[in-house]
Structures are given as C-alpha cells and as structure tokens.
C-alpha positions in Angstrom: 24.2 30.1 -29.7 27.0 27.2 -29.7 26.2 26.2 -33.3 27.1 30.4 -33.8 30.2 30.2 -32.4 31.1 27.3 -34.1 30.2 28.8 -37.8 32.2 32.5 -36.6 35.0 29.8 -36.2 34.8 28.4 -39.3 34.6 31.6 -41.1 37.9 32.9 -38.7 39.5 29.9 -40.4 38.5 30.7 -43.5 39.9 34.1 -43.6 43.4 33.5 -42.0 44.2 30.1 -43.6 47.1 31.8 -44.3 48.5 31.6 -40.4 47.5 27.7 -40.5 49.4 24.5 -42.7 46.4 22.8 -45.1 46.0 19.9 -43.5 45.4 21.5 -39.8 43.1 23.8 -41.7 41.4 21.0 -43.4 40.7 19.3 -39.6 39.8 22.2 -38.4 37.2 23.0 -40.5 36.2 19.0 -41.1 35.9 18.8 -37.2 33.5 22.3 -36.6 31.4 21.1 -40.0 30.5 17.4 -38.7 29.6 19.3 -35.5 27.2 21.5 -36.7 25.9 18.6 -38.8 25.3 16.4 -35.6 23.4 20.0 -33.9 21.4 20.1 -36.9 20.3 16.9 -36.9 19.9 16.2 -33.2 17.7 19.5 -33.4 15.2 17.7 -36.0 15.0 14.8 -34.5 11.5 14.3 -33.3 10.1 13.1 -30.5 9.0 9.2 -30.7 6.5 8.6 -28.1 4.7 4.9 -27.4 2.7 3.1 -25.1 3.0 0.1 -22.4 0.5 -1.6 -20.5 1.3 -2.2 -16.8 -0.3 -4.5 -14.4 -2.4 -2.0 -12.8 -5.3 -1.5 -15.3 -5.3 2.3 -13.9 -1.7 3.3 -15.0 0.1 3.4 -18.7 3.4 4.0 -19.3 4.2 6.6 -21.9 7.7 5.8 -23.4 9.7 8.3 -25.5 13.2 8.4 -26.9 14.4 11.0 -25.2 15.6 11.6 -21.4 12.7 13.1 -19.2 14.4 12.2 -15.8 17.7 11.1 -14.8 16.4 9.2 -12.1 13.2 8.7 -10.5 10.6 11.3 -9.8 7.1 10.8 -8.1 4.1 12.8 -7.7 1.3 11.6 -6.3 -0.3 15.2 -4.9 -0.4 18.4 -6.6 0.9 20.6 -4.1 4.1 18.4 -5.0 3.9 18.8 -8.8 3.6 22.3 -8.1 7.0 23.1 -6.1 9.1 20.7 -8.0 7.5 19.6 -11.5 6.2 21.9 -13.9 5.5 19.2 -16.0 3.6 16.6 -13.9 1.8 19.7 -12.8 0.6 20.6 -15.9 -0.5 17.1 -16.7 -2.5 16.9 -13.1 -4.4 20.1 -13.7 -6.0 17.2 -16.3 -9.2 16.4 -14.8 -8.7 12.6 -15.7 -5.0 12.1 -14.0 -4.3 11.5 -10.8 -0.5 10.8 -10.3 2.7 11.0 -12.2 5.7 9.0 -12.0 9.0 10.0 -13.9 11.5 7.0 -14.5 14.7 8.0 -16.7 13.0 8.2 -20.7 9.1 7.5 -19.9 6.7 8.9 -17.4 4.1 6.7 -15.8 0.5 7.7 -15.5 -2.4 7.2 -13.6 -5.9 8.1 -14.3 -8.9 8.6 -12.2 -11.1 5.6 -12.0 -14.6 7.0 -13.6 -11.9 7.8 -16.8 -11.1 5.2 -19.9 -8.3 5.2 -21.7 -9.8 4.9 -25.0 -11.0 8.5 -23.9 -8.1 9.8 -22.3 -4.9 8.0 -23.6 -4.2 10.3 -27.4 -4.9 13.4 -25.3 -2.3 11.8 -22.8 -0.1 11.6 -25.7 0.4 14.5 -27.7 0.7 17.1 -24.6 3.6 14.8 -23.5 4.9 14.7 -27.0 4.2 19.0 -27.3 5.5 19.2 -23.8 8.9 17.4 -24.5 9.3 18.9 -27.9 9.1 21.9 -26.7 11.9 21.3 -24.3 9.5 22.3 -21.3 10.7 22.1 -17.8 9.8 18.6 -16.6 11.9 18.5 -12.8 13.1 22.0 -11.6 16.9 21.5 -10.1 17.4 20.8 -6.4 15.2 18.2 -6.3 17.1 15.1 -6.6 19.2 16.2 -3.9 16.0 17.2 -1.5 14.8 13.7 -2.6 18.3 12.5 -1.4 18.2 14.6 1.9 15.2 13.2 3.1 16.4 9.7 2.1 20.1 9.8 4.4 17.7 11.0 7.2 15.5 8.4 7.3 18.2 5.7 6.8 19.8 7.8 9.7 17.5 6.5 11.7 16.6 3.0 10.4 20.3 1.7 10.1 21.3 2.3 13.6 20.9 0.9 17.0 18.8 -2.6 17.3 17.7 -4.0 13.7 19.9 -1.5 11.7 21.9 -4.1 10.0 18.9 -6.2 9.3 17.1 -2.9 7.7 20.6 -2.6 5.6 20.1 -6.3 4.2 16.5 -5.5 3.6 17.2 -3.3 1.7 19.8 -4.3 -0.2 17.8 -7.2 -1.3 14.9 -5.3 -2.2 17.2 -2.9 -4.6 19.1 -5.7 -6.0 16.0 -8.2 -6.6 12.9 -6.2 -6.6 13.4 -3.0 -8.2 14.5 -4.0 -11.3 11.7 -6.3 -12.1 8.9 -3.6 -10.8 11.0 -0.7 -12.7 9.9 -2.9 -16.2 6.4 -2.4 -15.2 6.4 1.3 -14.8 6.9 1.2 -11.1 9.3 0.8 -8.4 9.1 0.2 -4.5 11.2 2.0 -1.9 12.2 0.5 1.5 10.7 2.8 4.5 11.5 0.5 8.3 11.7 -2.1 9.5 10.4 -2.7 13.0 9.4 -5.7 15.0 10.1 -8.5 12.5 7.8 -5.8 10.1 9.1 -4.2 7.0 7.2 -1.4 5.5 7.9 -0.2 1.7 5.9 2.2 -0.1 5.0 1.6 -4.2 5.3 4.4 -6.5 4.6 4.7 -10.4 2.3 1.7 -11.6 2.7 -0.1 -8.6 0.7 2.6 -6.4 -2.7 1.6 -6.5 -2.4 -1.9 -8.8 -4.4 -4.5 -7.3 -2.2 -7.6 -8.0 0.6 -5.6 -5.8 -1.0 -7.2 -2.4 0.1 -10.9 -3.8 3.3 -9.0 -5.0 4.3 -8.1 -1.6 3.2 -11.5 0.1 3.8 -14.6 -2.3 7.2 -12.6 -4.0 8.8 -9.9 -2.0 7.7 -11.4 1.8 8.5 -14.9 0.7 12.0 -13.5 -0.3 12.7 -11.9 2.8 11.9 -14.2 5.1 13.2 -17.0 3.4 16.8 -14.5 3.4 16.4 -13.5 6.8 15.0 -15.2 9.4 14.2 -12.3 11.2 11.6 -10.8 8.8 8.1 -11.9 9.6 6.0 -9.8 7.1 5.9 -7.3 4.4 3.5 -4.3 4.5 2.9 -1.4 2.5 3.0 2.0 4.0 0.3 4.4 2.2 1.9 7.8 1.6 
C-alpha cells in the first residue's frame, strides 16, 4: 500500500513539474525512487536461518536474520502458546517439541527426550523459515506488558520490608553478570525471591532442563552471590 502511495506521488510530480523548480523536482522524485528501491529489496530479501548448539543436549537454537521478538518470550506449556503465541503454538502441536523460547532474532527449542535431532532438526527448520517468511504472527500484542505486570507485582512484594534491598542487589547482579553470558547459550535466568539467606531463580530457553545448569547455579552464580553478599547462603532453582 505504502510503496502505492509513493509511486501515485511520483507520477503527481511527474504531471505538475510545472508548479515545482528542477532541482526540487529532481529530489523529490530521487528521494520517492531510492525508497521504493529499498521496499523492493527489503521485500526479497530472504530469510537466512542457522543453527547453534547449547549446553543442554535437548535444546538448539535456531538463528535467523530477522527480528522474531523484541525481547524475551517463553513457553514452556501449550495452554500458554495458545493465548499469546501463534507461532510457538504451532511449533508445539509438533509431537517432537516440548518448549519454546523467543530471544530478539532466534527462537530456542527443546525437544522431547525419545526424539533426535538428526530426525527432527530440518523439519525444525524450514517451518520456522515458512513461518517467518510468511510474516506469521509469532507474539500477539499485550503481552510484553502482561509479562511486565506480573513482573512489578512480584518485585512489589520481594523489594519491600525485611531483605528487599538485598533482593534488589540480587538481582541486579544476576542481570548485569549472569544474563548476558546465559543469553549466548540460548537461555536466560530470571530472579524469583529471596527468603532466608535463599535465592530462588527460575531458567528459561536452553537453560530449562540442561543438566550442567545445577553446577551453573552452585560453582558460578551461588559462588558469586555469596562472595557479593554476605547475606546469601544458597542458590536454588524454582521449577515453573
């Protein structure tokens, strides 16, 4: 419709150069023509779509060139998928994938255990290839800021009264030290309480489910945050 518009302009120029000095008409019509360029070649461009392994054996990360998610977007049950991603719902009705993680331009997947990816990792492909192609709705609207809603009410609750400004430096530290590096392997980890010297997180994406994420919590991240604050006595991961 915009590229249209833009060609009805040009024309418009085209018959009432008269009303318009040359070089304003030559800008004009050089600006409208390199935009319709850029459209038609942003409209070709295809899809580029790769692989990277993560630590957990069960979860691949499926990298493309364009923007899936602004943000971060996890599904680990259906009835999920189904209110807020056509997309990840679509790819769960798959008999071979359990959970789907959406990180900015890739998507994370994990398969169900009695599944290989030599058998399941091309089909994996192309429908998120077709899918994005065909510029299918991946996140509906509304849902970062539902994800944000229930996020300001649990901090709500966890930053005040006794141990709310420990919980802030928890997590703090955790966002500024942690996420990043997880994010690289198709993950990420979310601070959830902290409670008697305990600080719960929950791991989404790759991270859900990988078995070297035990030793990630205890030799990394709990080493970390009690060497940072003394008041922190263990790290535990709260199953969702």
């Amino acid at each position: 419709m915009l590229k249209q518009v833009l060609i009805a302009f040009a024309n418009h120029f085209s018959c009432e150069r008269q009303n318009y000095s040359g070089s304003t008409l030559l800008l004009l019509r050089t600006i409208i023509t390199k935009k319709i360029a850029h459209m038609d070649t942003t409209a070709k461009s295809p899809v580029m779509l790769y692989t990277e392994q993560t630590p957990n054996p069960e979860a691949l990360k499926f990298v493309t060139n364009r923007m899936i998610f602004r943000g971060i977007a996890d599904f680990k049950d259906s009835e999920m998928a189904a209110e807020w991603s056509p997309m990840a719902h679509s790819l769960m009705e798959l008999p071979y994938i359990k959970s789907v993680y959406f990180n900015n331009n890739y998507a994370t997947i994990t398969k169900e255990l009695n599944y290989d990816w030599t058998e399941i990792m091309l089909k994996i492909k192309e429908f998120i290839k077709d899918y994005v192609e065909k510029d299918g709705a991946i996140v509906k609207d509304g849902f970062a800021e539902y994800m944000d809603k229930v996020l300001a009410e649990s901090n709500a609750i966890q930053f005040t009264g006794e141990g709310g400004e420990i919980a802030k430096k928890v997590k703090e530290l955790i966002d500024m030290y942690v996420k990043p590096a997880v994010e690289m392997d198709g993950g990420n980890i979310e601070f959830k309480a902290f409670e008697a010297g305990t600080v719960y997180v929950t791991m989404q994406g790759s991270c859900s489910g990988c078995p070297s994420s035990s030793v990630t919590l205890k030799a990394g991240i709990e080493g970390m945050l009690k060497r940072m604050i003394p008041e922190v006595q263990e790290v535990v991961q709260e199953m969702e």
